[in-house]
SERO-4910 file (N, C-alpha, C, O; in steps of 0.05 Angstrom, whole numbers):
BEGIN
 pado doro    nc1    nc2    nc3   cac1   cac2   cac3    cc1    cc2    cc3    oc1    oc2    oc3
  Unk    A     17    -24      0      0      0      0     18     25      0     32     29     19
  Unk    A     17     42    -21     28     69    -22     13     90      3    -10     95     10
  Unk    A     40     99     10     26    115     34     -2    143     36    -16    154     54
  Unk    A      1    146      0    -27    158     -8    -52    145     -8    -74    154    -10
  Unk    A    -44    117     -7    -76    109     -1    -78    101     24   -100     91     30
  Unk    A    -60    103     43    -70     93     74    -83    114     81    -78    136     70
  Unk    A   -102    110    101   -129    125    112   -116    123    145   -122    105    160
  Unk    A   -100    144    152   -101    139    183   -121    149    196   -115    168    210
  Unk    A   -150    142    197   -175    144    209   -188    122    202   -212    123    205
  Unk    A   -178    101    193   -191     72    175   -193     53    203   -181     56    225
  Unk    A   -214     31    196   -213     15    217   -186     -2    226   -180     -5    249
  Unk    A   -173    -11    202   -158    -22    207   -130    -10    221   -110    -24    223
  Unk    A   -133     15    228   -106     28    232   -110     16    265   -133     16    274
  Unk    A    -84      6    287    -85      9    314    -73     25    327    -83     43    341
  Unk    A    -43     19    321    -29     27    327    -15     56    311     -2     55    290
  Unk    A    -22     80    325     -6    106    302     12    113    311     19    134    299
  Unk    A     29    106    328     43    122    337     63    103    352     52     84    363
  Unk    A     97    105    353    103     83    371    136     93    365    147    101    345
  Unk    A    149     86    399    180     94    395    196     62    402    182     45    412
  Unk    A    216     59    398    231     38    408    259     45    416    279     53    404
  Unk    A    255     38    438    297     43    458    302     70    438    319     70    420
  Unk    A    279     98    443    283    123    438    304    141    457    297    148    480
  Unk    A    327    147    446    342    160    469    344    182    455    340    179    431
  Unk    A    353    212    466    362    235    470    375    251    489    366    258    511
  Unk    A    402    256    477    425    268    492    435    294    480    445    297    457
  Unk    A    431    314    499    453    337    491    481    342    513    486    351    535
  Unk    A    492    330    489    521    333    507    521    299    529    512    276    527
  Unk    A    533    311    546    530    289    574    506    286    583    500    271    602
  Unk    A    494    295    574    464    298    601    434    283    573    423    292    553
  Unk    A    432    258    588    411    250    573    383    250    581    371    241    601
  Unk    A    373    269    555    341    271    565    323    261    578    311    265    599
  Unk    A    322    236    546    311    218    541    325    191    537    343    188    520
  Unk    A    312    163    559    339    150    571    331    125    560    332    107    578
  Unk    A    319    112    528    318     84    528    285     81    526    276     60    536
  Unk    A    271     96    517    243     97    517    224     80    504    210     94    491
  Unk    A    216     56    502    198     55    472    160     52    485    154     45    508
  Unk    A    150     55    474    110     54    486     99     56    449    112     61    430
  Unk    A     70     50    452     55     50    436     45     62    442     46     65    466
  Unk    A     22     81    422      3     88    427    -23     83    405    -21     79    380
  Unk    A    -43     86    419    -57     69    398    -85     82    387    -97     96    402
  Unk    A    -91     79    372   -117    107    353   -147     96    381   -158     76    392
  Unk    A   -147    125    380   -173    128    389   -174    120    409   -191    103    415
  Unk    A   -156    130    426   -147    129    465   -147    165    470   -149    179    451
  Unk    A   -145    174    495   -137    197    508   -107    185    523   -107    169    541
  Unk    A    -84    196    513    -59    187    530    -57    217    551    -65    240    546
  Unk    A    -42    204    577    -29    222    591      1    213    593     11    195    607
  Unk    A     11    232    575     42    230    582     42    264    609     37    288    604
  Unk    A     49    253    636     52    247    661     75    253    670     90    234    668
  Unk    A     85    271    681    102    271    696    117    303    710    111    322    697
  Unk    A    132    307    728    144    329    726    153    341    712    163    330    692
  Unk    A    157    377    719    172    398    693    198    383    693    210    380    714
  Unk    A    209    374    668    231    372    663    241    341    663    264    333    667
  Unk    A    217    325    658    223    298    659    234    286    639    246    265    643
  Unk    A    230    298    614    231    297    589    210    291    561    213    286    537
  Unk    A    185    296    579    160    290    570    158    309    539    147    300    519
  Unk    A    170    331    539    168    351    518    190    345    494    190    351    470
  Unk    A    205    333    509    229    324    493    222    293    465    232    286    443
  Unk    A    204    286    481    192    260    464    174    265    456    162    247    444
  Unk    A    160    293    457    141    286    431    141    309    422    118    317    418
  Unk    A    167    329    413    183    335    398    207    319    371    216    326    349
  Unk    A    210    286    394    224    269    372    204    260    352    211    257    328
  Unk    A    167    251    364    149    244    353    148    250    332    149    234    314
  Unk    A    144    286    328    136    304    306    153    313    290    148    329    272
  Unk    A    178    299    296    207    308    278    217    337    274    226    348    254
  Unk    A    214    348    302    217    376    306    249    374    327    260    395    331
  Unk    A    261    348    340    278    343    339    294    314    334    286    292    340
  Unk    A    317    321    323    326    295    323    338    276    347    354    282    364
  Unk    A    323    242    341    338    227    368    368    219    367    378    211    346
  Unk    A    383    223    393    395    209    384    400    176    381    422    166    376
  Unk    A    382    166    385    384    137    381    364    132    383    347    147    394
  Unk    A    358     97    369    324     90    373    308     93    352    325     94    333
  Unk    A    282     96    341    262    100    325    249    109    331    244    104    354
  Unk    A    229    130    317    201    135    317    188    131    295    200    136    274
  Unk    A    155    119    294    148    117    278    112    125    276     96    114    291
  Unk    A    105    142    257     84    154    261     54    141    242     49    153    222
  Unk    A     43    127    246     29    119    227     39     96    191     31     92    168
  Unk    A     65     86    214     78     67    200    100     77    194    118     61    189
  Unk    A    104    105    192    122    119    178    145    129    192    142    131    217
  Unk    A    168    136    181    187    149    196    177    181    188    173    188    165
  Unk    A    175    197    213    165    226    212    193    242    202    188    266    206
  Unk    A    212    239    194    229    264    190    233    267    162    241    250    145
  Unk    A    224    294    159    234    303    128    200    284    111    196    276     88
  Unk    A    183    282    132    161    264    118    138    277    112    121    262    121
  Unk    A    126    296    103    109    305    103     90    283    103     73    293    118
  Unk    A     83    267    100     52    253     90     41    243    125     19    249    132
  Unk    A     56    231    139     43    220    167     37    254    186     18    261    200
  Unk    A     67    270    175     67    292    196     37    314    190     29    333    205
  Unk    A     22    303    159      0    320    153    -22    310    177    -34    328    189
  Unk    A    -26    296    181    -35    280    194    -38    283    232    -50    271    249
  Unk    A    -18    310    232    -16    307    268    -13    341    271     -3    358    257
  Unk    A    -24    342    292    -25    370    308    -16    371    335    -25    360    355
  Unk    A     11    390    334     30    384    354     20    413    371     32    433    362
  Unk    A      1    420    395      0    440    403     21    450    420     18    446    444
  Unk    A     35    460    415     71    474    438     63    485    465     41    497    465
  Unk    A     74    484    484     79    496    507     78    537    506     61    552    515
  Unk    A    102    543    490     98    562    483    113    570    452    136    577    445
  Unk    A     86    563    439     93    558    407     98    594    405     90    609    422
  Unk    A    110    600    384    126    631    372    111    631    347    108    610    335
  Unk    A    102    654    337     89    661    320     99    689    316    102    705    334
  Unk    A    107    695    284    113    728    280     97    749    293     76    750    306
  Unk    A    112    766    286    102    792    302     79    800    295     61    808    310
  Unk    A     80    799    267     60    822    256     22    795    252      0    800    242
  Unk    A     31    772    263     13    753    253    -10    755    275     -4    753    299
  Unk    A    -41    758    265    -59    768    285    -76    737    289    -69    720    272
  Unk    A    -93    728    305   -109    707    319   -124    700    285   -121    677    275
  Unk    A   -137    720    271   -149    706    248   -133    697    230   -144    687    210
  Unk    A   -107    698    230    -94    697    212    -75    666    222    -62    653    206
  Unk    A    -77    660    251    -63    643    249    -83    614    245    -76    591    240
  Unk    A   -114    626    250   -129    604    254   -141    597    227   -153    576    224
  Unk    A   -138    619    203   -141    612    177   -112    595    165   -115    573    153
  Unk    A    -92    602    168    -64    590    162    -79    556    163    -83    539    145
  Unk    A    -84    557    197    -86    529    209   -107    510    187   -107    486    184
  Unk    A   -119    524    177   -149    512    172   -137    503    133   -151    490    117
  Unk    A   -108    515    127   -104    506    100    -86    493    107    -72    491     88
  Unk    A    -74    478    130    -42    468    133    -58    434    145    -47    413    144
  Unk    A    -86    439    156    -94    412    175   -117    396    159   -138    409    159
  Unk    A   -118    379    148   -138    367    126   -164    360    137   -183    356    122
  Unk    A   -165    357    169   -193    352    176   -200    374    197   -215    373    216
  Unk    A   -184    395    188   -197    423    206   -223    429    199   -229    432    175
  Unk    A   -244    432    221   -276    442    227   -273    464    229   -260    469    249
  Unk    A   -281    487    213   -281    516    212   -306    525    233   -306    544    248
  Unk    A   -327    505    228   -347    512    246   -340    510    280   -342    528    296
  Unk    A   -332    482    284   -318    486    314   -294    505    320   -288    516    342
  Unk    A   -282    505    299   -270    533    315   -268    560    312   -249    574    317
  Unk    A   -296    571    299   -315    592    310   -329    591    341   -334    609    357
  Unk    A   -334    560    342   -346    556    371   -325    560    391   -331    575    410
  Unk    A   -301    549    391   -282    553    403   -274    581    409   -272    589    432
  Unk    A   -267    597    385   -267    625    383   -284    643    406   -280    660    424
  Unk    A   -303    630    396   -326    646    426   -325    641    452   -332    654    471
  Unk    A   -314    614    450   -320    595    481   -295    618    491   -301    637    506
  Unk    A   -275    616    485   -248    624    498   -250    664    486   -230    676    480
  Unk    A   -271    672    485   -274    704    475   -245    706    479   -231    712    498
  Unk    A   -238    697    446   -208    699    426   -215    726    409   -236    722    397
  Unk    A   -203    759    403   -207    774    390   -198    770    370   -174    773    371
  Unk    A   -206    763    349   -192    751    319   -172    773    306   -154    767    290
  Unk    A   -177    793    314   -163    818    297   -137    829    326   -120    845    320
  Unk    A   -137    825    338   -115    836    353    -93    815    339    -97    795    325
  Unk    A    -72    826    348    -38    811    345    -32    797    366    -31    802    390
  Unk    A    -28    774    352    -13    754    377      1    758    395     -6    750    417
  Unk    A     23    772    392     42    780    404     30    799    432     41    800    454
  Unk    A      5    815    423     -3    824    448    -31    818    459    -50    833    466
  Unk    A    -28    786    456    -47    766    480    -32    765    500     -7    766    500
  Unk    A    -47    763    519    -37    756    544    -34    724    543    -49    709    531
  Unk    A    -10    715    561      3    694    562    -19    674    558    -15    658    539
  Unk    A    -49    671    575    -69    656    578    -77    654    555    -77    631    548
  Unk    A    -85    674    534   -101    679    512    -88    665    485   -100    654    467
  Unk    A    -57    668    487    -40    647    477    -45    621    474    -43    606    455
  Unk    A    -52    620    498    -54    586    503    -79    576    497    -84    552    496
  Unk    A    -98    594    494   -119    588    499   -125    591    462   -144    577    453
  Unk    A   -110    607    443   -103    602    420    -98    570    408   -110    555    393
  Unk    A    -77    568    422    -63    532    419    -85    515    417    -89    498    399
  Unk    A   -103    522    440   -129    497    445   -143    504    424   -149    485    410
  Unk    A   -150    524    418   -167    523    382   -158    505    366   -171    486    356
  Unk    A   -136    512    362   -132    502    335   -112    474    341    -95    470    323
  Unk    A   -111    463    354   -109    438    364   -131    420    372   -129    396    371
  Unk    A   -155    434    379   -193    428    386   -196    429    356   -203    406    353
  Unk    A   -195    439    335   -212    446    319   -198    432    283   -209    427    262
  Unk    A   -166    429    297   -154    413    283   -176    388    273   -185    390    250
  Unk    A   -183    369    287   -187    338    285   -172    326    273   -177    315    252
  Unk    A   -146    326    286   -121    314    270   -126    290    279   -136    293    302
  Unk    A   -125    262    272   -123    234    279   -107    234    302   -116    226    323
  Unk    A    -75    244    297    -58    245    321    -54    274    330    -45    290    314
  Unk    A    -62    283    363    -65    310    365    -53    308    396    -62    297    416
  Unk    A    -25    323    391    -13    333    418    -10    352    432     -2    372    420
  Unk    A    -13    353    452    -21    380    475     -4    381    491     -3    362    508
  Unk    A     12    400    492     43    401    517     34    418    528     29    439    516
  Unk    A     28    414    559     23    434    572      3    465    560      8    489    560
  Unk    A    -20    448    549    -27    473    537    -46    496    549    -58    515    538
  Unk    A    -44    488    580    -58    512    590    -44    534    614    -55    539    635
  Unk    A    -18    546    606     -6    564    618    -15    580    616    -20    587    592
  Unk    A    -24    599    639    -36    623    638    -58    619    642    -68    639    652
  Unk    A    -75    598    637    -96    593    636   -108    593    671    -96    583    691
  Unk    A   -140    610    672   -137    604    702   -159    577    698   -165    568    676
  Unk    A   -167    569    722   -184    539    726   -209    542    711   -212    524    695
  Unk    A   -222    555    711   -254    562    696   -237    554    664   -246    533    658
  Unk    A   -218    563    645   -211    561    625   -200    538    617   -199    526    596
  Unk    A   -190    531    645   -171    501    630   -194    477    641   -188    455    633
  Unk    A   -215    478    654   -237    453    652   -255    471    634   -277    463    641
  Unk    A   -259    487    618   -273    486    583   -256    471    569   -266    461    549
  Unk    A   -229    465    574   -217    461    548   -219    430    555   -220    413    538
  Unk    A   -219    426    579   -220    406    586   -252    385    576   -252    364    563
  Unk    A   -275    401    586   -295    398    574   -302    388    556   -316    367    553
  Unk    A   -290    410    531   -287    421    491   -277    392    485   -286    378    466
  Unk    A   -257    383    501   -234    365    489   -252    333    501   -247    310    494
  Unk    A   -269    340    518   -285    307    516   -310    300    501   -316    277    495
  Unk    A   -324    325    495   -344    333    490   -342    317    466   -354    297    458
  Unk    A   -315    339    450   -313    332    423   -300    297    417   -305    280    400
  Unk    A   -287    297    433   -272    272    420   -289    242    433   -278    220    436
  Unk    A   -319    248    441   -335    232    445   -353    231    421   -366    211    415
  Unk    A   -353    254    408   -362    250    379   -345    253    352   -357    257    330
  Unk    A   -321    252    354   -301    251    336   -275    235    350   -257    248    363
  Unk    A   -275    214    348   -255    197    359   -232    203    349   -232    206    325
  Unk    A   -210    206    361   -189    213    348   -164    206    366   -171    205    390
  Unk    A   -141    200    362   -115    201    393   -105    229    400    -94    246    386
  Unk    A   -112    227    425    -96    250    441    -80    248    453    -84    228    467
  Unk    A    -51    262    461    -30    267    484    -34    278    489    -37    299    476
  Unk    A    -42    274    522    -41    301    540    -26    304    555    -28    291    575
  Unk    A     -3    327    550     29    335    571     26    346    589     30    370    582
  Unk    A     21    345    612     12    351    629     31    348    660     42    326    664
  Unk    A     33    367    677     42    364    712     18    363    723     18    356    747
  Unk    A     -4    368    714    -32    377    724    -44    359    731    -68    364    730
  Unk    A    -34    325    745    -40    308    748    -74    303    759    -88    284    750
  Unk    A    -81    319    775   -113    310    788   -130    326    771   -151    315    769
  Unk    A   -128    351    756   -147    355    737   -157    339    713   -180    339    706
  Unk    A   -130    322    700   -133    300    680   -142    274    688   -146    258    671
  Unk    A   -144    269    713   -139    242    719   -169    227    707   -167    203    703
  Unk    A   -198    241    703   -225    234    696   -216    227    664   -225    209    650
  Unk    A   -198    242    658   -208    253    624   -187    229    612   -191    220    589
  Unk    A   -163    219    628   -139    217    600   -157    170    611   -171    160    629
  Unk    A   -146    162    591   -150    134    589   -128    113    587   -129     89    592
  Unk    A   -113    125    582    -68    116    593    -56    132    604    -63    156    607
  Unk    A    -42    126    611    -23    135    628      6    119    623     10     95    627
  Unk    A     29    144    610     52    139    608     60    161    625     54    184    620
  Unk    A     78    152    650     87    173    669    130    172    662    148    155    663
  Unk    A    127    193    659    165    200    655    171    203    670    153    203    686
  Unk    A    193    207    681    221    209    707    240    210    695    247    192    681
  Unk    A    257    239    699    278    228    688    291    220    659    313    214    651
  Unk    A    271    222    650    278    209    619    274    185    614    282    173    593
  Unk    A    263    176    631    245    140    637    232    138    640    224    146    661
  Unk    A    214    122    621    185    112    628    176     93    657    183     69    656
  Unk    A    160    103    685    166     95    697    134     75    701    132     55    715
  Unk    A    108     91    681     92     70    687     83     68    654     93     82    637
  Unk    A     66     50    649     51     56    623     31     33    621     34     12    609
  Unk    A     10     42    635    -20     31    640    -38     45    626    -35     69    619
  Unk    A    -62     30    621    -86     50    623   -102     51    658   -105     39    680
  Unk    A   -110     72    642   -120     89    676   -127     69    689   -114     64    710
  Unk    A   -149     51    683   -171     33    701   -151     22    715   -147     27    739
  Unk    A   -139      6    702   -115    -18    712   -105     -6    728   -114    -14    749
  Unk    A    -89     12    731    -74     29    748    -89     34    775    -80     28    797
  Unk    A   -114     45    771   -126     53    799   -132     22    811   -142     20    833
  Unk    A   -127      6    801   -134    -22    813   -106    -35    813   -104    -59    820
  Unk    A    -87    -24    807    -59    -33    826    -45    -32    846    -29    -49    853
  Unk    A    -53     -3    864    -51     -7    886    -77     11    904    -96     23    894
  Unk    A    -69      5    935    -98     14    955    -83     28    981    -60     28    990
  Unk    A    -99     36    986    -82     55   1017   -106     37   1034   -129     29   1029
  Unk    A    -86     36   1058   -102     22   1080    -95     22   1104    -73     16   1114
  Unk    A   -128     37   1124   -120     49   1148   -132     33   1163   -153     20   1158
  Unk    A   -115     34   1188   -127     20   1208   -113     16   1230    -98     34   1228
  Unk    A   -106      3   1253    -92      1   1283    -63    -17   1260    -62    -35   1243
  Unk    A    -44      5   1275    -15     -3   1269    -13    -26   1270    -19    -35   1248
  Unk    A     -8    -40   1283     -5    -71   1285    -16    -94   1258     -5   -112   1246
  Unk    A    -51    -79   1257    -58    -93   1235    -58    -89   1209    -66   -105   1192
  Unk    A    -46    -64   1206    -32    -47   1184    -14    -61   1167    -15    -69   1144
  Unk    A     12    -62   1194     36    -75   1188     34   -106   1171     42   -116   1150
  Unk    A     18   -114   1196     13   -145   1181     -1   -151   1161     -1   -174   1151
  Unk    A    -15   -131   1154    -35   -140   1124    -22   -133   1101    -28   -144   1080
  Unk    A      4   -111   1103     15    -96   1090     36   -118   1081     40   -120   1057
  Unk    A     51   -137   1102     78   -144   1106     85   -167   1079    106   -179   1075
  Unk    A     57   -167   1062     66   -189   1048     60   -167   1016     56   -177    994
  Unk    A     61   -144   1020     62   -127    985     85   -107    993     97   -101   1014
  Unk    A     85    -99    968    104    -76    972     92    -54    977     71    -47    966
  Unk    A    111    -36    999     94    -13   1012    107     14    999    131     19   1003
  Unk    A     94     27    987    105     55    980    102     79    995    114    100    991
  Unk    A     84     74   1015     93     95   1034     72     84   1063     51     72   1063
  Unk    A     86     93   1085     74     95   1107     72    114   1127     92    127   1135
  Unk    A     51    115   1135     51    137   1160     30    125   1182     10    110   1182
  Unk    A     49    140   1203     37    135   1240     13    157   1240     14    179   1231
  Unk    A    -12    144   1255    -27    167   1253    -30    163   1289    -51    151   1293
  Unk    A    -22    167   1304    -20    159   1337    -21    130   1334     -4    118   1320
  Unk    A    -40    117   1346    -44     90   1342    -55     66   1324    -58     42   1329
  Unk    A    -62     86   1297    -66     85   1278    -46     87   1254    -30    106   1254
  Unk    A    -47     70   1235    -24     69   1207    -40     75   1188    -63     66   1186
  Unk    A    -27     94   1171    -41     85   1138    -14     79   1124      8     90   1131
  Unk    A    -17     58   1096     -1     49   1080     -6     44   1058    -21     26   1050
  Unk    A      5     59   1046     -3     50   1003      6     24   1003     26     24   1018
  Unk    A      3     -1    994     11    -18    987     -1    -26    951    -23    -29    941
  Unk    A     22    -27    940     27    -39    914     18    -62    903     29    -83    909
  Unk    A     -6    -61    884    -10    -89    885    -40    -94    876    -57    -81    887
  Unk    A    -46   -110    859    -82   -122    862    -85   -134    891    -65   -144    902
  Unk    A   -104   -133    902   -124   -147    914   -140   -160    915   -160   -146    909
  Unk    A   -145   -186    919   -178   -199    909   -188   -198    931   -177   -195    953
  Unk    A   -221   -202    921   -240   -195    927   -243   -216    970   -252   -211    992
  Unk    A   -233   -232    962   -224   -240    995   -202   -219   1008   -209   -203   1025
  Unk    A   -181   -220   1002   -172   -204   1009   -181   -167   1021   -173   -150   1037
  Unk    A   -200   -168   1001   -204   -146   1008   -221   -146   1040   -222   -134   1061
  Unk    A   -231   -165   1029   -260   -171   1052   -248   -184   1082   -259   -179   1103
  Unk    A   -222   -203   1079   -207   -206   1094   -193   -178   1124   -190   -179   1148
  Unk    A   -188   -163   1107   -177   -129   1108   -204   -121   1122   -199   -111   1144
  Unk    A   -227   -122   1118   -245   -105   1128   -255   -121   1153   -265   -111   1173
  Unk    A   -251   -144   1151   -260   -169   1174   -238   -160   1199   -242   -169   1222
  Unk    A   -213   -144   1194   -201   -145   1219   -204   -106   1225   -188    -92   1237
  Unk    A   -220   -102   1217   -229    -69   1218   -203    -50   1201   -191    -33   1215
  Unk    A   -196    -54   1176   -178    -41   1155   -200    -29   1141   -222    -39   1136
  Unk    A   -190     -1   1134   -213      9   1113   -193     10   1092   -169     17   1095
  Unk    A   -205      1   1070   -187    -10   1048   -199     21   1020   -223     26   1021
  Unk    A   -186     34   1005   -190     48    995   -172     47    969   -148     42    972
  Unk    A   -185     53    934   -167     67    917   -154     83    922   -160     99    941
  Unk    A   -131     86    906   -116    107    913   -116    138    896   -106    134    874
  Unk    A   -121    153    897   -120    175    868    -99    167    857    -80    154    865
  Unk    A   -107    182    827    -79    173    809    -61    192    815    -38    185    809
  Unk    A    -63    210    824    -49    235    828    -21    231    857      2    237    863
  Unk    A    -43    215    867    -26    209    893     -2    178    890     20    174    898
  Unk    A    -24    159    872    -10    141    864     17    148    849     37    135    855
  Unk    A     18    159    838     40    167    817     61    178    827     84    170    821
  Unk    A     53    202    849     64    216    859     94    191    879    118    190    883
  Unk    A     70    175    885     88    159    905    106    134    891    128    123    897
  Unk    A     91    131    873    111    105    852    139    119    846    161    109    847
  Unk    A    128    152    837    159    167    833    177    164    853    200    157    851
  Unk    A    160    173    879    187    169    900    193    148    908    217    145    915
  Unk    A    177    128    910    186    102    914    209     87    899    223     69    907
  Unk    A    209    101    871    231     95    843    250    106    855    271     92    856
  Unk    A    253    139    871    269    147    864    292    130    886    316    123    885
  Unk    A    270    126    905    292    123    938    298     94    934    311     84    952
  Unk    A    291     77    911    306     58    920    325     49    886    333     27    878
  Unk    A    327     76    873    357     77    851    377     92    875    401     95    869
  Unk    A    368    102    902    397    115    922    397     93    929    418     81    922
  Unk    A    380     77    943    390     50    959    400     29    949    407     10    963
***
């Protein structure tokens, strides 16, 4: 099949997107440390992690906006560099994308609408309004929020098959970034499509995204989908003693004394005895947020690469 007749919106497409033992280094200091994940059409991903994990760095190698140094990427079968045909195909929304001086809001969202092949002119008029975007002012003198809140248009309005979002709500206050949040389920419950969402904003995403690839470091440290995840591990409170011992046979990622009382994340499925076991000796057994889960898998990674 010539790559003009593949349909990356076809049923048969799964997999669009995918890296293997992806590394990036400048100089001594490596970004990105040995990476590879799939991703697969018509999921919400959360690529997950702290400023500076290297989350921005990989899906910059994605879009062939930089080069790896080692490893593969491959975008809809294709290698993305120097490729126009997969890269028509994806909408990379930036952190803080640069646009000329003299270039005003209508002008960048008409550009968008001849450069993206399944851009909706109608949704993003709606968008336009939702986020009261002034079409005729100059970019350059939006405020930082209004910027961003630019990006989400034409990334919303894109319907690119593959559509990535780095951090795209700086500036943005909370009322703005759950519309976009909203916009972005609303729509992609009636236009299926794959999303990355780059994000530190861990408990605002945690309803919306459906994977979860969390970075560290330049290492992939989880890569679940959500459900699975909230059902890998449980926090569980109850009298120290019986804490300890229910705990003593998983791995514990964190604990705390509460007087005579413990709580403890422990790592791990549970079955349905078990659980009931836990409650038979008075343990209140609970999911964990993902926000908190994550948080603690990180440190739990980190303290035992010192030990």
């Amino acid at each position: 099949m010539s790559i003009h007749e593949f349909d990356p919106t076809g049923e048969g497409v799964r997999v669009v997107a995918s890296a293997h033992h992806l590394t990036k280094k400048f100089g001594s200091f490596t970004a990105v440390d040995d990476v590879s994940f799939e991703i697969e059409q018509n999921k919400i991903y959360g690529f997950l992690g702290r400023n500076g994990a290297g989350k921005t760095t990989v899906m910059q190698m994605m879009t062939a906006q930089m080069r790896q140094s080692a490893g593969e990427v491959s975008i809809f079968g294709h290698h993305p560099w120097e490729n126009p045909f997969p890269l028509s195909h994806v909408c990379f929304v930036k952190e803080s994308q640069k646009y000329p001086d003299d270039l005003k809001v209508k002008h960048a969202v008409s550009h968008a609408s001849h450069i993206l092949p399944h851009w909706d002119n109608d949704f993003a008029a709606e968008l336009l309004r939702d986020f009261d975007l002034p079409l005729g002012r100059k970019i350059k003198k939006l405020s930082r929020g209004m910027t961003s809140a630019l990006g989400i248009v034409i990334g919303l309005a894109s319907r690119a098959p593959l559509t990535l979002f780095d951090e795209p709500y700086l500036g943005l206050d909370a009322v703005s970034r759950h519309l976009f949040y909203d916009r972005l389920l609303a729509d992609y419950s009636e236009n299926p499509r794959t999303v990355i969402l780059s994000t530190h904003l861990i408990d605002e995403v945690s309803d919306l995204i459906e994977h979860v690839i969390l970075i560290d470091k330049g290492k992939i440290l989880l890569d679940a989908d959500s459900d699975d995840l909230r059902e890998s591990a449980f926090e569980i409170t109850g009298p120290t003693r019986v804490v300890d011992s229910f705990a003593s046979g998983h791995r514990t990622l964190r604990r705390t004394a509460l007087g005579a009382s413990a709580r403890a994340t422990i790592d791990g499925r549970l079955t349905d005895r078990q659980k009931s076991d836990g409650a038979a000796v008075g343990l209140t057994i609970e999911p964990v947020p993902l926000q908190q889960l994550i948080i603690e898998r990180t440190t739990a990674e980190a303290e035992e690469a010192v030990s």
